[in-house]
C-alpha positions, 0 to 999 in steps of 0.5 A: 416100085409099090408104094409101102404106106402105112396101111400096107405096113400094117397087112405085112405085119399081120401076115407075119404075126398071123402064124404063131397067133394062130398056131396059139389059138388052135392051142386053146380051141383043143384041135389035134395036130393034124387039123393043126398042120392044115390050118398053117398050111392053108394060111401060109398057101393064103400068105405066099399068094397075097405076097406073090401078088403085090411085094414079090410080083415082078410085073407089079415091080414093073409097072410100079417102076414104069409109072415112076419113069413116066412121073420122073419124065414128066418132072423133067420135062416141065422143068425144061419148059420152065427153063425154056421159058425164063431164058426167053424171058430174059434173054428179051428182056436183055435185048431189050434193055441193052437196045435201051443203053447202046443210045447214049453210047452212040455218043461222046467216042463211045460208038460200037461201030468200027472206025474204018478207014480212018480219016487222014485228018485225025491226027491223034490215036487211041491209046496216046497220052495227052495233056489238055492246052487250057486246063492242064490236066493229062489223060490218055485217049479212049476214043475219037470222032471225026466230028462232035458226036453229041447231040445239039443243045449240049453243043449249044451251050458248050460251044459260043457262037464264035466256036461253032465251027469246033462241031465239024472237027474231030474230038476225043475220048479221054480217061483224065488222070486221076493223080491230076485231082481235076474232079472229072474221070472223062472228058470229051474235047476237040482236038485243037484243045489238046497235044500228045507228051511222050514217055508219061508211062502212068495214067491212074484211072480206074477203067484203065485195064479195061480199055488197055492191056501194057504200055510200050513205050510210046502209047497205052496198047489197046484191049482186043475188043477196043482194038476193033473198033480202031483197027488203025491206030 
């Protein structure tokens, strides 16, 4: 499409003004009507052709429209380079900052991978309600490990010389009770250090719909994505 600006404004003014002020001079410069009409015929010949080479020229249409497309194209196509480009940017960098948070998560029942078979030795399961022997407070279990899974100087100072051997023993995930008001939301315990109690329906903890879906009675049921990575239990 040719571009009006306001030079070209200006040429389509005067050729559209340029016929009553010269049909007004010829007036004054006393010309006879026939010099008259050949001057208004010559100036509108002058201004169809000016006119039919630029604003009525389809092929100048044409090739403004051309140039147009090309302009829009190449818009377009350095915008798809920039997004191209931010989706690779980030999308590493995601990777790379999740890489980053999968290590903590390796411990304390919190492993990505998929606890299969499971050992006949674990005795509880995901989802069961449980109350802690010493300190009394109820939780429901998210996770377990066939031994502690936490690294060795936090086992160190939890477990005195006497209980070392608890290292070697399954331990459990727990979302602790909040109506409890033991102060912590989880804990990580062995399983000697707690026992199931049937027919506790309410845990209240905020993670809850995140981990479990209902209750059916005897244990909370697990979201599809926990229950992948405890298939049996």
């Amino acid at each position: 499409m040719p571009h009006i600006n306001a030079a070209a404004a200006l040429q389509i003014s005067m050729l559209l003004f340029a016929l009553p002020a010269q049909y007004f001079i010829s007036q004054w410069y006393g010309t006879d009507s026939a010099e008259r009409i050949q001057i208004t015929e010559r100036l509108i010949i002058a201004s169809w052709r000016i006119s039919t080479r630029s604003y009525w020229n389809l092929d100048a249409w044409a090739d403004s429209l051309k140039l147009w497309l090309s302009k829009t194209r190449t818009c377009l196509y350095v915008e798809l380079l920039i997004l191209h480009f931010r989706n690779w940017y980030y999308g590493e960098n995601k990777t790379k900052n999740g890489d980053n948070e999968a290590k903590p998560h390796s411990y304390l029942a919190e492993s990505t991978h998929v606890q299969s078979p499971k050992p006949e030795y674990i005795k509880f399961r995901v989802g069961q309600v449980i109350i802690h022997r010493r300190f009394g407070y109820s939780g429901v279990i998210v996770g377990w490990d066939v031994k502690a899974n936490t690294p060795e100087e936090q086992l160190q100072a939890r477990y005195p010389l006497v209980k070392q051997d608890l290292k070697y023993t399954p331990h459990y995930r727990i979302l602790i009770n909040k109506a409890n008001g033991f102060g912590k939301s989880t804990a990580y315990v062995p399983e000697e250090e707690i026992t199931v109690i049937m027919g506790l329906e309410v845990v209240y903890h905020p993670d809850m719909e995140t981990y479990f879906s209902g209750y059916d009675g005897s244990k909370y049921i697990m979201q599809p994505w926990l229950k992948k990575l405890y298939p049996h239990d």
